[in-house]
BAFI-3210 file (N, C-alpha, C; in Angstrom, 3 decimals, decimal comma, padded with zeros to 6 digits):
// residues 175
n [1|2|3|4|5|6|7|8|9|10|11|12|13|14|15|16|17|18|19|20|21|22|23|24|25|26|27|28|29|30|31|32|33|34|35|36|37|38|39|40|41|42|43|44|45|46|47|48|49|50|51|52|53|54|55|56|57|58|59|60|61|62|63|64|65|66|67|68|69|70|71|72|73|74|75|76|77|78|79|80|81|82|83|84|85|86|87|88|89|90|91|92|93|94|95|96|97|98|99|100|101|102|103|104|105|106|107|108|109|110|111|112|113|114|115|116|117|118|119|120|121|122|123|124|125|126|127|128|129|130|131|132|133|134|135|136|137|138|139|140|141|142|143|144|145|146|147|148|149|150|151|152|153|154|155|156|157|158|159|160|161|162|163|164|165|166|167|168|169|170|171|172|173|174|175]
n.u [-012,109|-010,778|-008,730|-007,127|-004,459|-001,766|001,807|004,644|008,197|011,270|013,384|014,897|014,851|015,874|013,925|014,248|016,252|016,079|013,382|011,480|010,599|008,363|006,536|004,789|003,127|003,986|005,100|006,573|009,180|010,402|012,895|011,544|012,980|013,319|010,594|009,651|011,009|010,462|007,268|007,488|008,572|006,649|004,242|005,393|006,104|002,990|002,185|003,404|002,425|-000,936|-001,211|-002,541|-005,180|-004,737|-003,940|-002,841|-001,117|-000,891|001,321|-000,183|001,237|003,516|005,701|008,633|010,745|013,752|014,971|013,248|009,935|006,565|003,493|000,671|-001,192|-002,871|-004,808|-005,625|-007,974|-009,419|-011,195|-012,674|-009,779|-008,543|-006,290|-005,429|-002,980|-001,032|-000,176|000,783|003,985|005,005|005,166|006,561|009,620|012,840|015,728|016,079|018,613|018,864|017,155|016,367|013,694|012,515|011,452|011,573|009,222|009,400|009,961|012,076|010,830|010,868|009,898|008,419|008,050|006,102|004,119|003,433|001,701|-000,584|-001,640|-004,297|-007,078|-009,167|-012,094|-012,953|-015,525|-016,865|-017,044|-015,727|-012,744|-011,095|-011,613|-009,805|-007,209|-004,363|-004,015|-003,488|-000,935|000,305|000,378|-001,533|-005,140|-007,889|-010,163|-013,046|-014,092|-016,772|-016,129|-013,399|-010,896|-008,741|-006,212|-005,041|-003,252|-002,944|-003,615|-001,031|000,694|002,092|001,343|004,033|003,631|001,073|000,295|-000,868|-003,085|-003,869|-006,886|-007,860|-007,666|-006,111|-003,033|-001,686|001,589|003,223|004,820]
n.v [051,191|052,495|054,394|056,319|058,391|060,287|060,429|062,340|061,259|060,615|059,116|057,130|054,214|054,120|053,519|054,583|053,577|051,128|050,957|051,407|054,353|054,252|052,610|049,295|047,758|044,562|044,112|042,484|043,699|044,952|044,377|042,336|043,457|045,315|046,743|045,146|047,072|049,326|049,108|048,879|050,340|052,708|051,373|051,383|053,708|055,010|053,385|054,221|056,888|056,859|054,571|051,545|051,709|052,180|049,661|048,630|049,445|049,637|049,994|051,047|052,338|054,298|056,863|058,387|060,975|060,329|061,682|061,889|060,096|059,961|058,539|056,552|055,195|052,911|053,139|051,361|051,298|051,058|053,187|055,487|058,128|061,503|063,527|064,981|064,281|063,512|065,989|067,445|069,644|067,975|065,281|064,839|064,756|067,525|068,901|072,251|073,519|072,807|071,985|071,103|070,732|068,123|065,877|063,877|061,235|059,222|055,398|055,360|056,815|058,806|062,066|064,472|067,763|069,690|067,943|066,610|068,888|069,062|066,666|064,744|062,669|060,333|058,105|055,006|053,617|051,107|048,035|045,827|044,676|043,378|044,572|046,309|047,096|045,969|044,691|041,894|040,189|038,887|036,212|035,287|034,949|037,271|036,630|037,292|036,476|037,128|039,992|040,197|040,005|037,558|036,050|033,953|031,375|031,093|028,135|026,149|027,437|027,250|027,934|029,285|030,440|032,052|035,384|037,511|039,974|042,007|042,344|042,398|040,625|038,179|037,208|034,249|033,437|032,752|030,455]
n.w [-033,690|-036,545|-038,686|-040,997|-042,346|-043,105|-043,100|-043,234|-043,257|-042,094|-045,041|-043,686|-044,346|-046,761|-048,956|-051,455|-052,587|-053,155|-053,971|-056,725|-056,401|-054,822|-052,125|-051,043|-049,058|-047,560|-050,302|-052,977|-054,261|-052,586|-049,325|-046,807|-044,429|-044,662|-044,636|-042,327|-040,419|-040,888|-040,317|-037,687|-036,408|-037,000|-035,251|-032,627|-031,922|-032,276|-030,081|-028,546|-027,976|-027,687|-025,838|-024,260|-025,732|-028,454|-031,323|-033,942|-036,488|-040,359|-042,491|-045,432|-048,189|-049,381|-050,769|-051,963|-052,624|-052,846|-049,696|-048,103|-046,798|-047,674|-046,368|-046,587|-043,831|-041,799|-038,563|-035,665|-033,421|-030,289|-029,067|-030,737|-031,218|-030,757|-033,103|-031,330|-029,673|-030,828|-031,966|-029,791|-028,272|-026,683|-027,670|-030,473|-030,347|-030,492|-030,730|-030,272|-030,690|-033,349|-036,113|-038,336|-039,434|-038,759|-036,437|-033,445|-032,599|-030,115|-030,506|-032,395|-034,636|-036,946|-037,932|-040,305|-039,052|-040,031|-041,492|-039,356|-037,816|-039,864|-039,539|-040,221|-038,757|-041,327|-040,448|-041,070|-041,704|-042,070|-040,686|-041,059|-041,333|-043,159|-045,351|-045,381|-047,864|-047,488|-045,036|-044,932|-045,878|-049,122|-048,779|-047,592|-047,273|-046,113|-043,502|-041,703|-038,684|-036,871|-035,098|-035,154|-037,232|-039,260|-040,931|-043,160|-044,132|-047,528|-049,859|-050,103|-048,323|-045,515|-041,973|-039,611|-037,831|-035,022|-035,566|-033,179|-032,749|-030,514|-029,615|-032,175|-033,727|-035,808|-037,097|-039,429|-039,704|-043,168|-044,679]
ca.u [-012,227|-009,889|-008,474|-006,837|-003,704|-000,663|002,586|005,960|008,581|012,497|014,040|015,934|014,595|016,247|013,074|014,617|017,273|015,345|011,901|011,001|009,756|006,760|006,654|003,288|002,753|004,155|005,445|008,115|010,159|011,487|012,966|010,842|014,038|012,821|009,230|009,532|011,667|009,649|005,999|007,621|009,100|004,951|003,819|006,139|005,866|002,038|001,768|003,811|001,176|-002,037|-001,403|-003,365|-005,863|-004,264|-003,982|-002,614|-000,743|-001,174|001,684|-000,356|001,923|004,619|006,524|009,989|011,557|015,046|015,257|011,632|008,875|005,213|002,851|-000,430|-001,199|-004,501|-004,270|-006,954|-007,937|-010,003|-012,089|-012,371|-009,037|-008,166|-005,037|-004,236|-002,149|000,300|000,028|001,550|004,989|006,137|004,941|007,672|010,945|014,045|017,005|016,012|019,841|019,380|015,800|016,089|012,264|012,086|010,961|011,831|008,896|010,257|011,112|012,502|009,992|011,651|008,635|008,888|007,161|005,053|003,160|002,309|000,672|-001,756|-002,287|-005,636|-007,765|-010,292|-012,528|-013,082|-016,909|-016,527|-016,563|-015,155|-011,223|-010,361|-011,667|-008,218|-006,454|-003,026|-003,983|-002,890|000,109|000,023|000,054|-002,760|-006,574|-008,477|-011,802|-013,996|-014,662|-017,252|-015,430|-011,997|-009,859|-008,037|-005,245|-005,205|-002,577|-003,402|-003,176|000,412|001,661|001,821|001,680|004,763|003,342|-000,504|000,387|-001,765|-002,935|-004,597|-007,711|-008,724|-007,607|-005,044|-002,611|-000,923|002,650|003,181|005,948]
ca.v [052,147|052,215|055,451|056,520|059,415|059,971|061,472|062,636|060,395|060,786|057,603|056,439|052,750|053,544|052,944|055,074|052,798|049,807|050,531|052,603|055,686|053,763|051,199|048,748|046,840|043,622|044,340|041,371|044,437|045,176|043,608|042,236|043,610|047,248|046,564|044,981|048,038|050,577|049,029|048,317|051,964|053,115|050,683|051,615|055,314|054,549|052,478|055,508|058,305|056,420|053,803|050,758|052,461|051,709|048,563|047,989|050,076|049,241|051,133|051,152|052,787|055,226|057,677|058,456|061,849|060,488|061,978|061,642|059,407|059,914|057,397|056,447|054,498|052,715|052,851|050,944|051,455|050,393|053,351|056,800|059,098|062,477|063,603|066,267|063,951|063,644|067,403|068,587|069,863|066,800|063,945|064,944|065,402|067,916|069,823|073,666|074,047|072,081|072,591|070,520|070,182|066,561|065,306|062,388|060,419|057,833|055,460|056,037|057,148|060,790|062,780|066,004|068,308|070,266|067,027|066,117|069,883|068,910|065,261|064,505|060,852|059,721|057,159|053,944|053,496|049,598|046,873|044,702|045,109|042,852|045,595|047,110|046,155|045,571|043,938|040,697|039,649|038,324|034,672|035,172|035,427|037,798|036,486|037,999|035,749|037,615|041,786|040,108|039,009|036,224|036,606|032,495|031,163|030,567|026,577|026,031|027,637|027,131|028,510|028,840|030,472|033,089|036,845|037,977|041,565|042,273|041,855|043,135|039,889|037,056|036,378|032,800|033,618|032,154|030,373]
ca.w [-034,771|-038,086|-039,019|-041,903|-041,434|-044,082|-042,482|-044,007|-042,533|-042,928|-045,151|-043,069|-044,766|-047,979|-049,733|-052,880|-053,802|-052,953|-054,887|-057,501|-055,918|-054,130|-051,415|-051,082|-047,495|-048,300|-051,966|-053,294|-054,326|-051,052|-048,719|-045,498|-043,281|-044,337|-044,532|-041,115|-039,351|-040,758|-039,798|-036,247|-036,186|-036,544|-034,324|-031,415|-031,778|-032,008|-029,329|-027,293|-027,777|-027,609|-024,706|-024,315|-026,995|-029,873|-031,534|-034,783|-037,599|-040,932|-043,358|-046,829|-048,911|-049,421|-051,945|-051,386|-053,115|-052,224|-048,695|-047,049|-047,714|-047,791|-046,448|-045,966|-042,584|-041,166|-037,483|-035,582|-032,010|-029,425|-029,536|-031,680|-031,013|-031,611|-033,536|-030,202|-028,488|-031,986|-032,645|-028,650|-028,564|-026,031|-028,537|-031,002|-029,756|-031,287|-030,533|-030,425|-031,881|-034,556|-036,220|-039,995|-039,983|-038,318|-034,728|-033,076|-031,878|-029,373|-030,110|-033,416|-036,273|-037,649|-038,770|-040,352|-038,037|-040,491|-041,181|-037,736|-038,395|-040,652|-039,690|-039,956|-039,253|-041,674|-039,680|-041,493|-040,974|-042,122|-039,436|-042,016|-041,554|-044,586|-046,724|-045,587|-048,664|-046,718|-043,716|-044,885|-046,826|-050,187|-048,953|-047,004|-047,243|-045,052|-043,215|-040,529|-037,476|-036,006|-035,031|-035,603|-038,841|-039,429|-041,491|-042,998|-045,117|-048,923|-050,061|-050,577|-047,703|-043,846|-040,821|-038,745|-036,268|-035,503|-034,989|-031,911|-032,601|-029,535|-029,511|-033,284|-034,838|-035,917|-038,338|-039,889|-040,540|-043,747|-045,439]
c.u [-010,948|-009,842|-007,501|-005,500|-002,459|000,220|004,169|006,911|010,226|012,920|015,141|015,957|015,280|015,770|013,753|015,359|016,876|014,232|011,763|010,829|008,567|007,402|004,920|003,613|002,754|004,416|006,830|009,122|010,963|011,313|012,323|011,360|013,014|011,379|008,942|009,753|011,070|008,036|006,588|008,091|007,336|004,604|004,229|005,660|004,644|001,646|002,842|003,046|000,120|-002,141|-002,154|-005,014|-005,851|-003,747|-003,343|-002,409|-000,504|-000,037|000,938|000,247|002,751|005,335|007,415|010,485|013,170|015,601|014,051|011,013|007,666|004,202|001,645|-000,547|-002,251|-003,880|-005,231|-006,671|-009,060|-011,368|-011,809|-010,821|-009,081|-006,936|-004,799|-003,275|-000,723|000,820|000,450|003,077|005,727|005,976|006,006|009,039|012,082|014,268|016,006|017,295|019,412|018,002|015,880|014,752|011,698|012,023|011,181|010,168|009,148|009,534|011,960|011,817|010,639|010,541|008,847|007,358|005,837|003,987|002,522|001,714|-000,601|-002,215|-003,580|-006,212|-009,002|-010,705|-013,122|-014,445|-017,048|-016,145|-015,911|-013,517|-010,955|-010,755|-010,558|-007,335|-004,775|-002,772|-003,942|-001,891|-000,099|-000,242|-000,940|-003,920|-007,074|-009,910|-012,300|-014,445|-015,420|-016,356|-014,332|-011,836|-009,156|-007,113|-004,541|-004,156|-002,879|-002,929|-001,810|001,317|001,152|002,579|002,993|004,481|001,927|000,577|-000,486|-002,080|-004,270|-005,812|-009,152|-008,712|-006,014|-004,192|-001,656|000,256|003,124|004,728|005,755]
c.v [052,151|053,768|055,307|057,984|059,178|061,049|061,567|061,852|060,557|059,486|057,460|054,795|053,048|053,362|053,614|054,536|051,441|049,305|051,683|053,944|055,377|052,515|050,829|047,985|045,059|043,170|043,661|042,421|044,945|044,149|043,117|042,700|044,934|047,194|046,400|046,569|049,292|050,668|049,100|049,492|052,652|052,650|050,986|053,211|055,580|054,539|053,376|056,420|057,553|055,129|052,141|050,982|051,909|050,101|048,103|049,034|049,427|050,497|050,963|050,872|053,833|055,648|058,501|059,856|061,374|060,585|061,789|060,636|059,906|058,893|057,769|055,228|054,573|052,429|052,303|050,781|051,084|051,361|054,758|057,604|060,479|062,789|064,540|065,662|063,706|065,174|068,379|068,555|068,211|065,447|063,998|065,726|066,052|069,036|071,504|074,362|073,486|071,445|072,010|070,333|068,885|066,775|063,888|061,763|058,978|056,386|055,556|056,152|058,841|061,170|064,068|066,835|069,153|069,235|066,608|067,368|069,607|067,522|065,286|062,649|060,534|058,359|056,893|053,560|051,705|049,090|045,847|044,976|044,318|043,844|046,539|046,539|045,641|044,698|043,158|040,669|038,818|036,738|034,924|035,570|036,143|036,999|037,011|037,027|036,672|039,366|041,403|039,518|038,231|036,208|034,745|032,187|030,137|029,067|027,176|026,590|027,478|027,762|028,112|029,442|031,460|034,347|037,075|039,593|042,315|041,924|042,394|041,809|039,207|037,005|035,318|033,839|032,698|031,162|029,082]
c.w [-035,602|-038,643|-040,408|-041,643|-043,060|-043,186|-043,583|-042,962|-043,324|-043,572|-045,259|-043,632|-046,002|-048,908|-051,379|-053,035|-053,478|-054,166|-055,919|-057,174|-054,663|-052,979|-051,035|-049,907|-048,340|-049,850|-051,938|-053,701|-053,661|-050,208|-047,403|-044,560|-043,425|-043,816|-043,212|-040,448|-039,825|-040,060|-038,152|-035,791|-035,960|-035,587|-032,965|-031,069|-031,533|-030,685|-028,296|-026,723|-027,324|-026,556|-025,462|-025,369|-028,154|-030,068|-032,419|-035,713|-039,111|-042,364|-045,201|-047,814|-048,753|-050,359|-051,556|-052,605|-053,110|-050,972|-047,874|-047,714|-046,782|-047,402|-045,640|-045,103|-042,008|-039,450|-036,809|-034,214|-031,457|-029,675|-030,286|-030,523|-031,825|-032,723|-032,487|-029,708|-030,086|-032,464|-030,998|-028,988|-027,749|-026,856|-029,261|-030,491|-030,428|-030,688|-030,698|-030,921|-032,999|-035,171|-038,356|-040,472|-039,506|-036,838|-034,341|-032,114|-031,461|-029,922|-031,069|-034,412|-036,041|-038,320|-038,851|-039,429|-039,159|-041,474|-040,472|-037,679|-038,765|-040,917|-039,128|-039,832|-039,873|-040,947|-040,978|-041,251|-041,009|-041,074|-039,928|-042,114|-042,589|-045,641|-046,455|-046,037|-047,938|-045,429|-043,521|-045,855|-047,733|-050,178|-048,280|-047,295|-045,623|-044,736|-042,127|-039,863|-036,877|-036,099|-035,320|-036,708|-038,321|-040,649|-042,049|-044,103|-046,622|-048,771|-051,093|-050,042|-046,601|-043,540|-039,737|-037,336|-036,317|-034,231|-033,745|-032,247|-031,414|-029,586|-030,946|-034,204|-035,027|-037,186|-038,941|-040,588|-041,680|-044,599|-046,601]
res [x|x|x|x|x|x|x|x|x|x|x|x|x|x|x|x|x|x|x|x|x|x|x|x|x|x|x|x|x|x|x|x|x|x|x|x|x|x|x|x|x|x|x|x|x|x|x|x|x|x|x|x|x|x|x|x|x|x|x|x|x|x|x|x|x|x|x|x|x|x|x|x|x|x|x|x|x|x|x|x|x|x|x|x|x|x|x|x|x|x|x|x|x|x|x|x|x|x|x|x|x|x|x|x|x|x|x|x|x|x|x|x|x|x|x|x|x|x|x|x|x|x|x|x|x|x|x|x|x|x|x|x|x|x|x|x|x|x|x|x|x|x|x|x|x|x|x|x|x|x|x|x|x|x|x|x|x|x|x|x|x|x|x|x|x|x|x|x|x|x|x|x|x|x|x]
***
């Protein structure tokens, strides 16, 4: 199942003196360092709460005030989740001195707490994951083998190596 979820997130990536205001999943305007350490910051924290469950984070997009950013994030799991296990007090971790509005979920994503509040998951009814515009990188074409994607590198670039994403689907790192 393929959810849908937007959380407030401290930037710590910088994205405001990087990008405009906005960041796009795989956008030549930033750099792949951030892009990387922020998807891998979801993914971890993710892949803390929800166990063997969860599968695959997908950061959309994002809009940066300066000090936070905004983003929308497809998360895709094995099978339907709730949002209770992101909305208990032990999922996000912080100081009781020292109370700025953020939470640490391990192992480092900073989320402001009155987002994980009102996080909600739209379910994705589509079995078709390439209709999740982000879920391949600009050199790549999406295709559907059967329940998994394939993530294939456009003519004029190769594969240096295939992603593994458990068992939702593949993708050709491209260069």
């Amino acid at each position: 199942k393929t959810c849908r979820t937007s959380l407030t997130l401290l930037d710590k990536y910088n994205i405001h003196t990087r990008a405009s205001g906005s960041l796009k999943q795989h956008s030549y305007s930033l750099s792949s360092v951030q892009n990387e350490d922020l998807e891998k910051d979801v993914m971890d924290a993710f892949r803390g709460v929800y166990g063997n469950n969860f599968k695959r984070a997908l950061v959309e997009s994002c809009n940066s005030d300066g000090s936070k950013i905004q983003c929308n994030i497809s998360l895709m799991f094995n099978k339907t989740e709730s949002t209770d296990r992101l909305k208990v007090n032990y999922t996000c971790l912080s100081s009781d001195d020292d109370d700025n509005g953020y939470c640490l979920i391990p192992p480092k994503l900073v989320v402001e707490k009155e987002s994980l509040k009102k996080v909600e998951f739209t379910v994705i009814e589509s079995d078709n994951k390439c209709s999740l515009e982000s879920l391949c990188s600009p050199r790549n074409d999406c295709i559907m083998k059967g329940p998994k994607f394939h993530c294939e590198c456009k003519k004029g670039y190769s594969s240096i190596y295939i992603q593994e994403y458990s068992d939702i689907g593949t993708e050709d790192i491209c260069v």
